[in-house]
C-alpha positions as CSV (number, residue, x, y, z in Angstrom):
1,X,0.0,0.0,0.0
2,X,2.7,2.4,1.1
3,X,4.6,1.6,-2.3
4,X,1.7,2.4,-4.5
5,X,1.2,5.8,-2.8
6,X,4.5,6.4,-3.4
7,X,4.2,5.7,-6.7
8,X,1.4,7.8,-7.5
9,X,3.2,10.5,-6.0
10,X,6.2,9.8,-8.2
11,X,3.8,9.8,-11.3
12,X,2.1,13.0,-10.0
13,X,5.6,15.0,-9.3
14,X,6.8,13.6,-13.0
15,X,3.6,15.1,-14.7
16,X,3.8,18.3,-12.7
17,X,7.3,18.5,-14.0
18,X,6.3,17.8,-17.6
19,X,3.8,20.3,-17.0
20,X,6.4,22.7,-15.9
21,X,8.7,21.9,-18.5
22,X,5.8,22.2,-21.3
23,X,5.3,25.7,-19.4
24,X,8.4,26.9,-19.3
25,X,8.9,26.2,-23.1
26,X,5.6,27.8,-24.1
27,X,6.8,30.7,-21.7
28,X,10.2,30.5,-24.0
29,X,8.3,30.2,-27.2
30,X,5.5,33.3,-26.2
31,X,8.4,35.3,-25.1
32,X,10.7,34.7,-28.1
33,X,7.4,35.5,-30.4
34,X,6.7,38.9,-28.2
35,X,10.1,39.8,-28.6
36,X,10.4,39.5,-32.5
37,X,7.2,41.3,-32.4
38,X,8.4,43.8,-29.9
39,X,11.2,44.3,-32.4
40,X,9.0,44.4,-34.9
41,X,7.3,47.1,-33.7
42,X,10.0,48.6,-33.2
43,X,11.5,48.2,-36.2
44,X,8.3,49.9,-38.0
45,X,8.3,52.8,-35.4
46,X,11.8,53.8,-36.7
47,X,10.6,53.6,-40.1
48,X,7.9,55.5,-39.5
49,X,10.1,58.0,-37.2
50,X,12.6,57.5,-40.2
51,X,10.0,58.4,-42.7
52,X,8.2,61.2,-40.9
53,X,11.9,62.5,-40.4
54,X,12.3,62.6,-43.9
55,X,9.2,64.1,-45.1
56,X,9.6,67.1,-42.4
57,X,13.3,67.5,-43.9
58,X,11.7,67.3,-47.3
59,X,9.0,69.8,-46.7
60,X,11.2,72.1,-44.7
61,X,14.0,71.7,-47.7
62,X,10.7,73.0,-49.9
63,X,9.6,76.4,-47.5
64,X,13.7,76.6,-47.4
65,X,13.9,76.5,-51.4
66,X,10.6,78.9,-51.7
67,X,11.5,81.4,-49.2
68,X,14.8,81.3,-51.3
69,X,13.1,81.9,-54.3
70,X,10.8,84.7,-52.9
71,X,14.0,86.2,-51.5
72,X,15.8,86.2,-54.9
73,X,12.2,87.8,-56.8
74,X,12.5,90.6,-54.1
75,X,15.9,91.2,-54.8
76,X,15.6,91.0,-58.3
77,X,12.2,92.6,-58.3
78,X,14.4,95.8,-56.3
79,X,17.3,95.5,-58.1
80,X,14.6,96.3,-61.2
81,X,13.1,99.2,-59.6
82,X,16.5,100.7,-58.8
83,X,17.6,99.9,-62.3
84,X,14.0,101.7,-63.6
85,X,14.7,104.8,-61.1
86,X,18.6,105.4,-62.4
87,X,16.8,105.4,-66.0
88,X,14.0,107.4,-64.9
89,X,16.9,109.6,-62.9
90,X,19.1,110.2,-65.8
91,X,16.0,111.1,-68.1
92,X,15.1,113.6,-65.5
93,X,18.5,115.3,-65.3
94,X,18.2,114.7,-69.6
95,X,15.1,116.6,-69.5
96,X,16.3,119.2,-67.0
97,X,19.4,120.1,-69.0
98,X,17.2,120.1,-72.0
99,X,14.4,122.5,-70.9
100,X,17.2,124.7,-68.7
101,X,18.5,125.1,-72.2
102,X,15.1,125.5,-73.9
103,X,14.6,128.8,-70.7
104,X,17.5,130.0,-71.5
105,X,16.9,130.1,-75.2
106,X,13.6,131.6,-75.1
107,X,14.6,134.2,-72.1
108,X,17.0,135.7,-74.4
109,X,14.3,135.2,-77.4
110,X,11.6,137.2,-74.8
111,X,14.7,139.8,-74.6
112,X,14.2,140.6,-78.5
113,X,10.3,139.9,-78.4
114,X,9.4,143.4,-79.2
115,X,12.1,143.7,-82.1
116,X,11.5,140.3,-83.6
117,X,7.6,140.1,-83.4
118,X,5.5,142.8,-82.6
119,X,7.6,145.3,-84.8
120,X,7.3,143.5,-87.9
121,X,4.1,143.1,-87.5
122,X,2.8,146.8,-86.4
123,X,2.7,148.2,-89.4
124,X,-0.3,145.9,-91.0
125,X,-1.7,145.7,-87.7
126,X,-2.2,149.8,-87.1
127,X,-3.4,149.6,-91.0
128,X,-6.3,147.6,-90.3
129,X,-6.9,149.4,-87.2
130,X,-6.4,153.0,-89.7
131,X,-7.0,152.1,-93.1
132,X,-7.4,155.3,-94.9
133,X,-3.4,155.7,-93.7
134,X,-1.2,154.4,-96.3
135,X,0.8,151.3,-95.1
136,X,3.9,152.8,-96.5
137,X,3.3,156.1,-94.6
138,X,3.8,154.2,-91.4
139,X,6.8,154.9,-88.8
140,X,7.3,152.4,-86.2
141,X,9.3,152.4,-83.5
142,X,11.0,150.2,-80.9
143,X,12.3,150.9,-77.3
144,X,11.5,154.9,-77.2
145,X,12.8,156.6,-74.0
146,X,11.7,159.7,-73.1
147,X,12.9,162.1,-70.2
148,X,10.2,164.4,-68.3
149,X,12.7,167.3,-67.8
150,X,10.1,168.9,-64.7
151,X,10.6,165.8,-62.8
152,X,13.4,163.8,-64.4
153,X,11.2,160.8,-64.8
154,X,12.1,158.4,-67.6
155,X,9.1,156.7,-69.3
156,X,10.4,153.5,-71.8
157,X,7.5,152.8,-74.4
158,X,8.5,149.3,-76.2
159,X,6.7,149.8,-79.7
160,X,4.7,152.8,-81.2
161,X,3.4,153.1,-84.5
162,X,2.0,156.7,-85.8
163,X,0.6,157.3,-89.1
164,X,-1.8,160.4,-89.9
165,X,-3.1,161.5,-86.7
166,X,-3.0,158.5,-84.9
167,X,-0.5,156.6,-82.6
168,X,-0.1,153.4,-81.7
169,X,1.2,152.8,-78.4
170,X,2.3,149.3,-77.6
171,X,3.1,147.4,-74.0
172,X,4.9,143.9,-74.6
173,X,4.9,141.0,-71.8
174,X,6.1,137.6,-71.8
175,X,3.1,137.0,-69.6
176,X,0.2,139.2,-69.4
177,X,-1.2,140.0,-66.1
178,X,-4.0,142.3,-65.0
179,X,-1.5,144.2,-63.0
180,X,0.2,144.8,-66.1
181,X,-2.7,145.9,-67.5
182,X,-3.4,148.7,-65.0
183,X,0.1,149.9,-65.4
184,X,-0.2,150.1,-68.7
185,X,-3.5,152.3,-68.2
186,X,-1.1,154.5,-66.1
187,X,1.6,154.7,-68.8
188,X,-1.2,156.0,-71.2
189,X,-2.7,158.6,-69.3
190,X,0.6,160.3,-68.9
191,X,1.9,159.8,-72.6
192,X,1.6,163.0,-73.9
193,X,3.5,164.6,-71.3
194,X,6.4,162.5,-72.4
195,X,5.8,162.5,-75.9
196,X,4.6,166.1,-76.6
197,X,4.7,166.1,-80.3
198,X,1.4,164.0,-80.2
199,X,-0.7,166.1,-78.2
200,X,-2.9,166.7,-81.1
201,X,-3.0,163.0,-82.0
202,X,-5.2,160.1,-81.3
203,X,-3.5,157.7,-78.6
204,X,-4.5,154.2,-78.8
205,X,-3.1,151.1,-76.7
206,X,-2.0,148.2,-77.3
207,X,-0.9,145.2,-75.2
208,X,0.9,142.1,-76.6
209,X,2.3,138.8,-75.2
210,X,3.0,135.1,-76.2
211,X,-0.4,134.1,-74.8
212,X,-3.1,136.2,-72.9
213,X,-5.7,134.7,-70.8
214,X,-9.3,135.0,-72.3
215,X,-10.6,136.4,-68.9
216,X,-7.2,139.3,-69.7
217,X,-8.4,139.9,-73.1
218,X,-12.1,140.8,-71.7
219,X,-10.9,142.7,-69.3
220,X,-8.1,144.7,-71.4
221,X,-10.6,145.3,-73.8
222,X,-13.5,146.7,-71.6
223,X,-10.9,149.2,-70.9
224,X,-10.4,149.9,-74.7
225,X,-6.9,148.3,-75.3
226,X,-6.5,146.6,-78.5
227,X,-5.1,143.3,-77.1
228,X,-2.6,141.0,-79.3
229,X,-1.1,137.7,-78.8
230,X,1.8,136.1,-81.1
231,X,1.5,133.2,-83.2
232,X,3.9,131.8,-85.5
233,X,5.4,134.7,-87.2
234,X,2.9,137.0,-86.8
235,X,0.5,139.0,-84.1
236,X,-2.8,137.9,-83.7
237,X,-5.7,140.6,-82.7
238,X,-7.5,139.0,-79.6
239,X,-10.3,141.5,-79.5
240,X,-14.2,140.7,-80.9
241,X,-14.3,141.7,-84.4
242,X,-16.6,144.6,-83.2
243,X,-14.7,146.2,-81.1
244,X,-13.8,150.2,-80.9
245,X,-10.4,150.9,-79.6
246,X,-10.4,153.7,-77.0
247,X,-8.8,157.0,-77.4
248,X,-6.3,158.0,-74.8
């Protein structure tokens, strides 16, 4: 009896040992398979860490490469504009030198505007205005000083034109003002004491310039001044075709 217990209790330890053996190697086995598959895992996570990597690198080598790109347009795009200004510059100073020159030109031309214009043109001009006077009993004149001896005053007058009775008495601006006007109205009202040897003629006025505002002409001629403005190579009466000079 006591051997048979025994030998269940041998057969009993030798299965729980089998048991433990089987165990352990299904312990090995699971624990070899979790650590491939840890590995694994692992293994994908650093291609996946490896890939992510690469794509940031990749898009950060792209926003590198366009901010490059939009760096080198804004350069080029100011290098452009500073390349357009030193052309825009040097037309500028072109243009300067050219209409310095051009001023210069026509200040000495306004300086001969009364000989080169109105002078040549006076004659035909105080015809219409007088035609029973012969055109080639005209006299004109340019730049006529005169001295008031009473006072010493000098009056310059810078064109006249007589024929018959009448006189022509001319005022020549570069640009006509109303002021300029006025003093002209002055400059006739004293005329004869200047000019003594036409205080038995008719005194007309005149005013002449490159170009005289309409708003000048109507109000140069409500005050009876023949008004004149040059074209090419000749002067142009301003006045309506009805009007009446007045006799100063």
């Amino acid at each position: 009896m006591a051997f048979r217990q025994d030998g269940d209790r041998l057969a009993l330890a030798e299965k729980i040992l089998l048991e433990t053996v089987s165990l352990t190697k299904r312990n090995e086995l699971d624990f070899k398979k979790w650590k491939e598959e840890q590995a694994k895992r692992q293994a994908e996570q650093a291609d996946e860490q490896a890939k992510r990597q690469a794509e940031q690198a990749e898009e950060q080598a792209k926003r590198q490469a366009e901010r490059e790109a939009w760096q080198k347009a804004q350069a080029d795009e100011q290098a452009k504009r500073q390349a357009e200004h030193e052309v825009w510059r040097k037309e500028q100073e072109k243009f300067q030198a050219k209409r310095d020159k051009q001023m210069g030109e026509l200040s000495n031309k306004l300086g001969t505007l009364v000989e080169d214009f109105v002078i040549p043109n006076m004659e035909e001009l105080f015809h219409e205005l007088v035609p029973s006077v012969d055109i080639d009993d005209i006299v004109t004149y340019a730049r006529v000083k005169r001295v008031h001896r009473p006072t010493m005053q000098q009056l310059e007058i810078d064109a006249m034109a007589e024929g018959g009775n009448v006189v022509l008495v001319n005022e020549t601006k570069s640009t006509m003002k109303v002021d300029y006007v006025d003093n002209f109205l002055g400059v006739l009202a004293i005329f004869r004491r200047f000019f003594g040897e036409y205080q038995e003629f008719k005194v007309l006025g005149m005013i002449s310039s490159l170009y005289i505002d309409p708003s000048i002409v109507k109000y140069a001629a409500r005050q009876g001044l023949l008004v004149a403005a040059l074209k090419p190579g000749l002067l142009q009466v301003m006045n309506e075709t009805d009007f009446v000079p007045k006799e100063f």
